[in-house]
VOPADO-470590 format. One record per residue (C-alpha): residue number from 1; residue in one letter; chain; x, y, z. Coordinates in pm, 1 decimal, decimal comma, m for minus. Layout:
<atoms>
[atom NUM A A [X Y Z]]
...
</atoms>
This chain:
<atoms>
[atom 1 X A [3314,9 659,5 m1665,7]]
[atom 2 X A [3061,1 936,5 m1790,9]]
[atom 3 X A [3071,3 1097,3 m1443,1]]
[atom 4 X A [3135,0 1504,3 m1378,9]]
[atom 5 X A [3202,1 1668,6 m1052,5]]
[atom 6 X A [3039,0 1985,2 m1058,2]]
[atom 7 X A [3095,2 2128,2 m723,3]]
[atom 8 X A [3090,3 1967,9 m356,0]]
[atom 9 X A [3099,5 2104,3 29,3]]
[atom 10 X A [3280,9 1938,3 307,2]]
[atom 11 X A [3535,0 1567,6 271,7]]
[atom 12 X A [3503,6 1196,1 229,2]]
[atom 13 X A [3764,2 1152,3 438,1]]
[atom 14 X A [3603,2 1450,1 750,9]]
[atom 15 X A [3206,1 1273,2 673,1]]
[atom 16 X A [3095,5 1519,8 659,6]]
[atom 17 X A [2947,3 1717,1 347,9]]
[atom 18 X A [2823,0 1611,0 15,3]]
[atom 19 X A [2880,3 1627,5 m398,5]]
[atom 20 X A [2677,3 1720,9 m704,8]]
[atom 21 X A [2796,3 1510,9 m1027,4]]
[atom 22 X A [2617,9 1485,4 m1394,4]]
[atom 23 X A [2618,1 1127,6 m1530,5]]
[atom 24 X A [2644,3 1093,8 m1883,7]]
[atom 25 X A [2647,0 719,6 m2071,3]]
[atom 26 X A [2584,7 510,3 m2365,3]]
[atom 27 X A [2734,6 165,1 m2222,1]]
[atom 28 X A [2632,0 m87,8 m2022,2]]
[atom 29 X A [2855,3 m234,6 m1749,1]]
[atom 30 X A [2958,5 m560,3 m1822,4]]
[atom 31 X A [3142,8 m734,5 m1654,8]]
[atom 32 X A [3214,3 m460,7 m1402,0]]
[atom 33 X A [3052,0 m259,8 m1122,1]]
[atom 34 X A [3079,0 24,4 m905,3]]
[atom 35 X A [3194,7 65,0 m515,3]]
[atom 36 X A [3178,7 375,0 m339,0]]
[atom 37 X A [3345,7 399,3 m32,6]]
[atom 38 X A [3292,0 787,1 3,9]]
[atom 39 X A [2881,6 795,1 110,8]]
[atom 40 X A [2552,0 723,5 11,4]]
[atom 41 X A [2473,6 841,3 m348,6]]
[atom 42 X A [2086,1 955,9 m449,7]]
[atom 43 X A [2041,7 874,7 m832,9]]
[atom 44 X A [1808,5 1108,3 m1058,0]]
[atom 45 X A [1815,5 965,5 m1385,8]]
[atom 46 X A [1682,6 1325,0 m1601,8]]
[atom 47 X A [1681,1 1090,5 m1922,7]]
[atom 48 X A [1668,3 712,0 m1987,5]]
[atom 49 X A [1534,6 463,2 m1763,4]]
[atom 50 X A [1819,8 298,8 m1560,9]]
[atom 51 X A [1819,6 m91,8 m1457,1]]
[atom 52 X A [2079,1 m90,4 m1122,7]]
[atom 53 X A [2195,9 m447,3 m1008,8]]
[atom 54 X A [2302,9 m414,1 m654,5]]
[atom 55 X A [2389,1 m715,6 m366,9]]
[atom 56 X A [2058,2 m696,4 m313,9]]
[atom 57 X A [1878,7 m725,9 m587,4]]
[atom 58 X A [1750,9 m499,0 m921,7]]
[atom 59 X A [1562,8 m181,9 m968,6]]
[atom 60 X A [1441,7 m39,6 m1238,6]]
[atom 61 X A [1487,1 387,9 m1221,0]]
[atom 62 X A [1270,9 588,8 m1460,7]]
[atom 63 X A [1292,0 975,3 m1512,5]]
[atom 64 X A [1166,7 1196,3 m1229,6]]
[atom 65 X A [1213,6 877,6 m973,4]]
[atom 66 X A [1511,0 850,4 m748,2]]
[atom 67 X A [1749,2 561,8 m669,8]]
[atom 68 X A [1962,0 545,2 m316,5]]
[atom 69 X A [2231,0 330,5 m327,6]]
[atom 70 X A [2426,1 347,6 42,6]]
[atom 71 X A [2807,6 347,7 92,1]]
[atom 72 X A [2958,8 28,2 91,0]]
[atom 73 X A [2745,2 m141,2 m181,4]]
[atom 74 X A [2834,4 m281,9 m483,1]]
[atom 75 X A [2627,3 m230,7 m797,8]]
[atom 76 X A [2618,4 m235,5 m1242,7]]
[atom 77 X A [2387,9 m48,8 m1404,5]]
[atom 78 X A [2217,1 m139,1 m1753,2]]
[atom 79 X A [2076,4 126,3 m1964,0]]
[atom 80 X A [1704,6 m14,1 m2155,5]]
[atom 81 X A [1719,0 281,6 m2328,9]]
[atom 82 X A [2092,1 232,1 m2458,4]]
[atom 83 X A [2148,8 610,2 m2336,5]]
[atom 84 X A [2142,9 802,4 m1956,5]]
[atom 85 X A [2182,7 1124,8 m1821,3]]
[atom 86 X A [2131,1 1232,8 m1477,1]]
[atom 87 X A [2250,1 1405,7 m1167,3]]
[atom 88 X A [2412,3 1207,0 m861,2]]
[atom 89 X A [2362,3 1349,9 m519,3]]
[atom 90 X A [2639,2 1221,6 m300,3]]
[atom 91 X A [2606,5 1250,5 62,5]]
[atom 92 X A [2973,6 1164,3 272,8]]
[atom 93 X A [2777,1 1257,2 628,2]]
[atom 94 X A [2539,9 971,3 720,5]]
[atom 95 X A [2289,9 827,6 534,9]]
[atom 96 X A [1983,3 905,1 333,5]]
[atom 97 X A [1645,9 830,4 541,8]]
[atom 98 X A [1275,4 932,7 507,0]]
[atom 99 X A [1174,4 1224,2 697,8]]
[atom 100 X A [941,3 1219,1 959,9]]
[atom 101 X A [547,5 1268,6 918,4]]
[atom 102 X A [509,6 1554,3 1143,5]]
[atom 103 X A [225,7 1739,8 1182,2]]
[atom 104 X A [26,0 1598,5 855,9]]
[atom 105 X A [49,3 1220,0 1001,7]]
[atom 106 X A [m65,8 972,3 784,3]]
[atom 107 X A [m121,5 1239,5 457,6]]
[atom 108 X A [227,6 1251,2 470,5]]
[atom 109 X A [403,7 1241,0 127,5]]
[atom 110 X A [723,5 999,9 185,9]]
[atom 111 X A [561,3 702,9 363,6]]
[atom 112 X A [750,5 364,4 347,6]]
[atom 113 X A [524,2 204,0 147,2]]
[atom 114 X A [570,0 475,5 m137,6]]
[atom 115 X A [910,6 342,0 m194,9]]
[atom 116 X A [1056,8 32,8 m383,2]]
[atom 117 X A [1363,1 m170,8 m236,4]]
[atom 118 X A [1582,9 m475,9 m428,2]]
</atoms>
């Protein structure tokens, strides 16, 4: 509920375009959780660790590390910390993916295994 729109491009309802918001909190959610029917949303927690619950299991987002959590998925968030701030990222036009390696191959810096899933 600590959640600012700061400016956006494009719909929800066209997919097509995407939001910036600033996150703000001091509460965990109990007993609740969050579903976002819009698009995919790219977590950067800028201060206080995040714990995120989703369907599929639990992650646990430090500063300067990023969380996806796609359209369609339900999830709470804990705070270890007892306090957050951060920016969301939320893309209405497809979905998140790695890039591909290109021309560096295998010194490429956003390989699968670099990543941690629930």
């Amino acid at each position: 509920q600590g959640w600012t729109t700061y400016c956006g491009a494009g719909s929800p309802m066209m997919k097509s375009g995407m939001a910036v918001h600033l996150y703000n909190c001091n509460a965990d959610m109990k007993d609740q959780a969050f579903y976002n029917s819009d698009g995919d949303l790219l977590i950067v927690p800028q201060e206080g660790a995040l714990d995120v619950r989703t369907e599929f299991g639990s992650m646990r987002v430090f500063p300067e590390q990023i969380c996806v959590v796609q359209r369609g998925i339900k999830f709470a968030v804990t705070l270890p910390d007892k306090k957050a701030r951060g920016y969301i990222c939320e893309l209405f036009a497809g979905h998140y993916n790695l890039p591909d390696l290109g021309p560096i191959g295998s010194n490429g810096l956003a390989n699968p295994r670099d990543f941690q899933t629930p």
